[in-house]
C-alpha positions as CSV (number, residue, x, y, z in Angstrom):
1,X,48.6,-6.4,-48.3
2,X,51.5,-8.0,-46.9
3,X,50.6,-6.6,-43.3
4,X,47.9,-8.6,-43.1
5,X,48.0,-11.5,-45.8
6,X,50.2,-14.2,-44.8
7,X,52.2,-14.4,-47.5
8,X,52.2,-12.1,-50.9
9,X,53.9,-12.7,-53.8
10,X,54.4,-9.9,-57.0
11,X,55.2,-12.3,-60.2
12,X,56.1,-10.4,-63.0
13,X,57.4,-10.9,-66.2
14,X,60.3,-9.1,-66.5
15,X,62.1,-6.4,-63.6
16,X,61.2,-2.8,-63.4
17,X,63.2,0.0,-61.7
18,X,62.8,0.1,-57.6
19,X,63.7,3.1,-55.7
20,X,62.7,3.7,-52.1
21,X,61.6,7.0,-51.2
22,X,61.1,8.5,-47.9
23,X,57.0,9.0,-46.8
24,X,58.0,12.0,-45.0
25,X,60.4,14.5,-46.5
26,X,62.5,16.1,-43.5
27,X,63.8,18.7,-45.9
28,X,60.5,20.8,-45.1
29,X,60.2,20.2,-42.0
30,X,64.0,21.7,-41.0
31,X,62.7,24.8,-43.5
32,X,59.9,25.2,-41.6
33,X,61.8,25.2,-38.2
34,X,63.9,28.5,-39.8
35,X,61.7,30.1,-42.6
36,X,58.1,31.3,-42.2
37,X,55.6,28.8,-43.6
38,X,55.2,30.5,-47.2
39,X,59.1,30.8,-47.9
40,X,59.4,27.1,-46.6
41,X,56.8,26.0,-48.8
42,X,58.3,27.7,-51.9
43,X,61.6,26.7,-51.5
44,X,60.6,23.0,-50.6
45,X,58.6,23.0,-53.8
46,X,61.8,24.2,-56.2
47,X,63.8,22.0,-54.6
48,X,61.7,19.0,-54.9
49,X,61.0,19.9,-58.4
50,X,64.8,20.4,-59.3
51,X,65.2,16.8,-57.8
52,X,62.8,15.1,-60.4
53,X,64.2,17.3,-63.4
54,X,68.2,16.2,-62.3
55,X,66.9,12.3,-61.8
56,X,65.2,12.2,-65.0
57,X,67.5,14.1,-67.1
58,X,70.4,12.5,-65.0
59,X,69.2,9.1,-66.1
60,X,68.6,10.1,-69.9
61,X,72.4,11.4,-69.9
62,X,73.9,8.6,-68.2
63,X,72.0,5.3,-67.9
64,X,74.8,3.1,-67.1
65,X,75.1,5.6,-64.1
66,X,72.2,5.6,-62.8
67,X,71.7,1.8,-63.3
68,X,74.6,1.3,-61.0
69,X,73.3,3.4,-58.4
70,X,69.6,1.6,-58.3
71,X,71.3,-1.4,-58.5
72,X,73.3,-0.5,-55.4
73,X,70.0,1.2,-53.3
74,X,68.4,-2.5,-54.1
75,X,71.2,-4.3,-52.6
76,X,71.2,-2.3,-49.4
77,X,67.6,-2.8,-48.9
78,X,67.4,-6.2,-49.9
79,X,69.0,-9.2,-47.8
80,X,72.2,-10.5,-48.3
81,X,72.3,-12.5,-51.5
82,X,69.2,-11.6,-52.7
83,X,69.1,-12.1,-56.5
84,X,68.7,-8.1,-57.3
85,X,70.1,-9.0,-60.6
86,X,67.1,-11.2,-61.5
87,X,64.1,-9.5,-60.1
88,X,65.2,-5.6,-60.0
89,X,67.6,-5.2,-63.0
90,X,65.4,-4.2,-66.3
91,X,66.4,-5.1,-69.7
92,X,65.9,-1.2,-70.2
93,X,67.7,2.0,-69.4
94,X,66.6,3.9,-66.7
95,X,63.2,6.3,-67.8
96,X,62.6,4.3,-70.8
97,X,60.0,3.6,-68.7
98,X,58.4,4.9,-65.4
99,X,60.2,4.5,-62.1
100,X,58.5,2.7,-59.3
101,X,59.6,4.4,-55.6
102,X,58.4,3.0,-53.0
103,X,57.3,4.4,-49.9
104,X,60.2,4.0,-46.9
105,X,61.1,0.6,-49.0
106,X,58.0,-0.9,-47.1
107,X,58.7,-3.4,-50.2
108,X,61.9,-4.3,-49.4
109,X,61.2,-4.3,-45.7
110,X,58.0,-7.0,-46.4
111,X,60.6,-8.9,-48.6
112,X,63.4,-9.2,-45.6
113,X,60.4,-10.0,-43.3
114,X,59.8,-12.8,-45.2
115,X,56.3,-11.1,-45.7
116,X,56.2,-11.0,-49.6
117,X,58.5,-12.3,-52.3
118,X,58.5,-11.3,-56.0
119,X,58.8,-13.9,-59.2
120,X,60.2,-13.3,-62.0
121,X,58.8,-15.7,-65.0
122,X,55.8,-15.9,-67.4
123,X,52.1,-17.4,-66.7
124,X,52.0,-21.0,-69.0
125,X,48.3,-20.8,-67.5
126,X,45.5,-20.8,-64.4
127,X,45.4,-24.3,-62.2
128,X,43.0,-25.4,-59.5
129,X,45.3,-24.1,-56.8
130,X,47.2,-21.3,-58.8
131,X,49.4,-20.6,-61.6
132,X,51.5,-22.7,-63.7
133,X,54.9,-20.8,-65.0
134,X,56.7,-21.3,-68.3
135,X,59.5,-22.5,-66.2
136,X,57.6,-25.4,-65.2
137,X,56.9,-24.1,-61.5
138,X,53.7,-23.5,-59.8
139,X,53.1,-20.8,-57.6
140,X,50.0,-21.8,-54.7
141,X,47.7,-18.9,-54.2
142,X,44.1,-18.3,-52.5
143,X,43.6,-14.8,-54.0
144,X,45.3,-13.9,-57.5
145,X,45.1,-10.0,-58.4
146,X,45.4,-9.3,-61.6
147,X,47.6,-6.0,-62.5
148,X,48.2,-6.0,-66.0
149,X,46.9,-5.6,-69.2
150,X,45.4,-1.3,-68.7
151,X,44.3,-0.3,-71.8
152,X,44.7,3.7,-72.0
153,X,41.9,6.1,-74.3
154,X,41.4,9.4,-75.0
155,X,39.5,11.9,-72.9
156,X,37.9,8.8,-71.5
157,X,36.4,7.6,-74.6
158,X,34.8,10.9,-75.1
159,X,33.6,11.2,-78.9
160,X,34.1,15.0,-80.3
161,X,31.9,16.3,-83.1
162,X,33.1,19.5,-84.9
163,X,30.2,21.0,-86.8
164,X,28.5,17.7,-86.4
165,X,31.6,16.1,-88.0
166,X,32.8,13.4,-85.7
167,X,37.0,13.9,-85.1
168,X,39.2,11.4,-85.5
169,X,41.5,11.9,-82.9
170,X,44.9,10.5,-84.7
171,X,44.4,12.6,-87.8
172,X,44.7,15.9,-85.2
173,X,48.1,17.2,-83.2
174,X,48.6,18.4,-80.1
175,X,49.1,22.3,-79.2
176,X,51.3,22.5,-76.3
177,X,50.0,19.2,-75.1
178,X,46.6,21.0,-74.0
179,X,44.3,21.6,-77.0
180,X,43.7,19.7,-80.2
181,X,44.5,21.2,-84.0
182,X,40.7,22.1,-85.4
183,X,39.3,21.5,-82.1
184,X,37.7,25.1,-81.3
185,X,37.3,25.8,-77.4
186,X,38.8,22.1,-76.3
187,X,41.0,22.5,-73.6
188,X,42.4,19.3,-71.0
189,X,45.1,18.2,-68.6
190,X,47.4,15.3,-69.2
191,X,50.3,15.2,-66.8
192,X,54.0,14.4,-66.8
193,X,55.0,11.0,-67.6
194,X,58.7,12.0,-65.8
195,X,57.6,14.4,-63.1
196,X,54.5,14.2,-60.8
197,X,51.4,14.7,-62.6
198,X,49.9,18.3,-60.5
199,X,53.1,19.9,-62.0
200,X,51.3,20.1,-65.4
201,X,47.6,20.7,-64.2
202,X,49.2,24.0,-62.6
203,X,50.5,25.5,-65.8
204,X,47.3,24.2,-67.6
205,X,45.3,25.8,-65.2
206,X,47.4,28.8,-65.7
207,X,47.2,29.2,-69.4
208,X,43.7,28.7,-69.5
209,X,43.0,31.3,-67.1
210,X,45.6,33.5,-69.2
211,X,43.5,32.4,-72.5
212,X,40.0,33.6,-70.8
213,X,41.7,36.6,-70.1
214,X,42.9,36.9,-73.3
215,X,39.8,36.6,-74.9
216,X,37.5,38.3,-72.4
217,X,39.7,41.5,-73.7
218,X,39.5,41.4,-77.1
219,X,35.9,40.3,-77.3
220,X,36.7,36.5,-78.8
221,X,34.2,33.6,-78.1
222,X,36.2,30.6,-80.3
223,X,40.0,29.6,-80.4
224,X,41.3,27.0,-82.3
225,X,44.5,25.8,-82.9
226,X,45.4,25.6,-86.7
227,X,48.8,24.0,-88.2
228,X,50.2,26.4,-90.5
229,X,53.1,23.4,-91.8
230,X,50.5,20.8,-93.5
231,X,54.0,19.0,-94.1
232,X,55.3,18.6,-90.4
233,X,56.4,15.6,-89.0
234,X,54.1,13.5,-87.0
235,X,55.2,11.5,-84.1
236,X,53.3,9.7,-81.3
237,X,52.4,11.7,-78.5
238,X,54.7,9.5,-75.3
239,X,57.6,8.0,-76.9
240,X,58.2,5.6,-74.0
241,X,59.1,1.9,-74.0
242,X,56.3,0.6,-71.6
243,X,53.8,-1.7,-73.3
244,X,50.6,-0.2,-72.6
245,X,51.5,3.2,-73.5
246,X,52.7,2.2,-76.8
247,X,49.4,-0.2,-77.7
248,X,47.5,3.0,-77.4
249,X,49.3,5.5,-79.3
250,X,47.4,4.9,-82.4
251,X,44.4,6.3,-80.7
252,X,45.6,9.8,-79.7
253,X,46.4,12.5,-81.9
254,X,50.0,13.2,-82.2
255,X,52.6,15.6,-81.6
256,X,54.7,17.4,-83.9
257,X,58.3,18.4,-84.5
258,X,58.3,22.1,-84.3
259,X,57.2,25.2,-82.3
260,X,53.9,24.3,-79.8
261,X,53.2,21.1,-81.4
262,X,56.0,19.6,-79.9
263,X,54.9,17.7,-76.6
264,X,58.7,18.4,-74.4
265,X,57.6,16.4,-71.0
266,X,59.9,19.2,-69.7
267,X,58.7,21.4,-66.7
268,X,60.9,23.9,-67.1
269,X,60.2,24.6,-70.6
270,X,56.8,24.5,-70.3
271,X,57.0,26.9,-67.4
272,X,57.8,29.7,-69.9
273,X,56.0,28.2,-72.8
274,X,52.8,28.6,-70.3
275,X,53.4,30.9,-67.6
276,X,54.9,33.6,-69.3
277,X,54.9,33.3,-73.5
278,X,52.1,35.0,-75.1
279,X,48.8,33.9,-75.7
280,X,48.2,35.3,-79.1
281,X,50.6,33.3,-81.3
282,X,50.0,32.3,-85.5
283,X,48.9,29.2,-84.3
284,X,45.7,30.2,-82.9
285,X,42.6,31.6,-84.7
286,X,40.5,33.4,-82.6
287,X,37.0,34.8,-83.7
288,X,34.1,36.4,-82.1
289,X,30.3,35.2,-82.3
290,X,27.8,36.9,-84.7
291,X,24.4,37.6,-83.5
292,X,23.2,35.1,-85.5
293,X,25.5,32.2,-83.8
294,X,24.6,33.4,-80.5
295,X,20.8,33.1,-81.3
296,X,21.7,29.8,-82.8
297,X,23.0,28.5,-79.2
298,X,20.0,29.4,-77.3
């Protein structure tokens, strides 16, 4: 927007972590220069995944760290005295929520143009020519976009019946973060909230093709995840500190504390737990139609 608005300005009411990132990667395109195409492609693709496991896990181990070292990327991007301390250093540690990058700091570069701004401060309310601020100022606008307030749902508000039962979603737990306990034949994709999103649609895609497989051998028609602990720990599916995940929570069933009801966010785990574990595990019943049900679904 800033390329063609005159001026654009990002208030917000409190800082979130800003990294720039480079559009185009050259790491694949040296590969590709040396290595035929498929090798490149395989060992740009471990690599880049290895990066997002090491700046996640990096930042979990030591925030203070990798505070410093955003704080310090800011700086350089940003002119000199820019308050970075103000409007890009979060009350939080780093992955307590999600990371913004942004694409060859265009951001930054729109803010040293004197293209865009950002504000950090809380609406008091709407005026005639913009918005008022708790701080007492007003910022003048033509166009306000607004970009808060996403309320998340389940399976897009889809409403599941079981036996003409309707499910309530909360009283049910995840297995391995694709299917639903007492949810026969229910299986979906919900990404990574630390690592790009495909990553998980892959293995999910995997498994599932594993599972038809799976059944298509022994002669099964239904599976359905059962919990075998009725005692297990419950916890909400993304433990994360941003606001509209955690207004949602309640909605969604949960995840557990042990064996495939636990929801990892962890590529690397979930690479074995999908790509390579068995199917056939005590947490899945699997059963085969009668005659009678298959007469029934015609």
């Amino acid at each position: 927007m800033a390329e063609t608005a005159e001026h654009v300005t990002m208030l917000q009411r409190s800082p979130s972590y800003v990294l720039p990132a480079p559009r185009q990667d050259p790491f694949p395109l040296m590969m590709r220069r040396v290595l035929p195409d498929t090798w490149a492609h395989r060992l740009t693709r471990a690599v880049n995944i290895n990066k997002m496991v090491l700046l996640y896990k990096g930042s979990r181990r030591f925030p203070r760290y990798m505070r410093s070292l955003v704080r310090k990327a800011n700086i350089k991007a940003l002119p000199e005295g820019y308050a970075v301390d103000t409007h890009f250093n979060p009350a939080y540690a780093p992955w307590d929520e999600r990371m913004c990058f942004i694409p060859d700091g265009d951001m930054f570069t729109a803010i040293a143009d004197g293209r865009a701004s950002v504000v950090t401060d809380r609406i008091a309310r709407f005026t005639r020519t913009g918005i008022l601020l708790e701080s007492g100022a007003e910022l003048e606008a033509d166009v306000i976009v607004t970009a808060t307030g996403l309320n998340m749902v389940p399976f897009g508000k889809m409403l599941l019946h079981v036996d003409g039962e309707r499910v309530n979603l909360p009283d049910h737990v995840f297995y391995k973060a694709l299917m639903v306990s007492d949810i026969p034949n229910f299986v979906f994709t919900v990404g990574y909230v630390n690592a790009a999103w495909t990553l998980k649609a892959d293995l999910v895609a995997l498994w599932m093709c594993r599972l038809l497989d799976h059944m298509d051998r022994h002669g099964y028609t239904t599976v359905t995840p059962t919990i075998e602990n009725s005692a297990m720990t419950r916890r909400p599916y993304i433990d994360m500190g941003t606001g509209y995940v955690n207004r949602a929570m309640h909605l969604f069933p949960k995840q557990g504390t042990e064996g495939p009801w636990v929801a990892a966010q962890d590529y690397k785990k979930d690479r074995r737990l999908l790509g390579r574990d068995p199917i056939a595990d005590t947490a899945l019943s699997f059963s085969a139609a009668t005659a009678k049900t298959l007469k029934a679904v015609r």
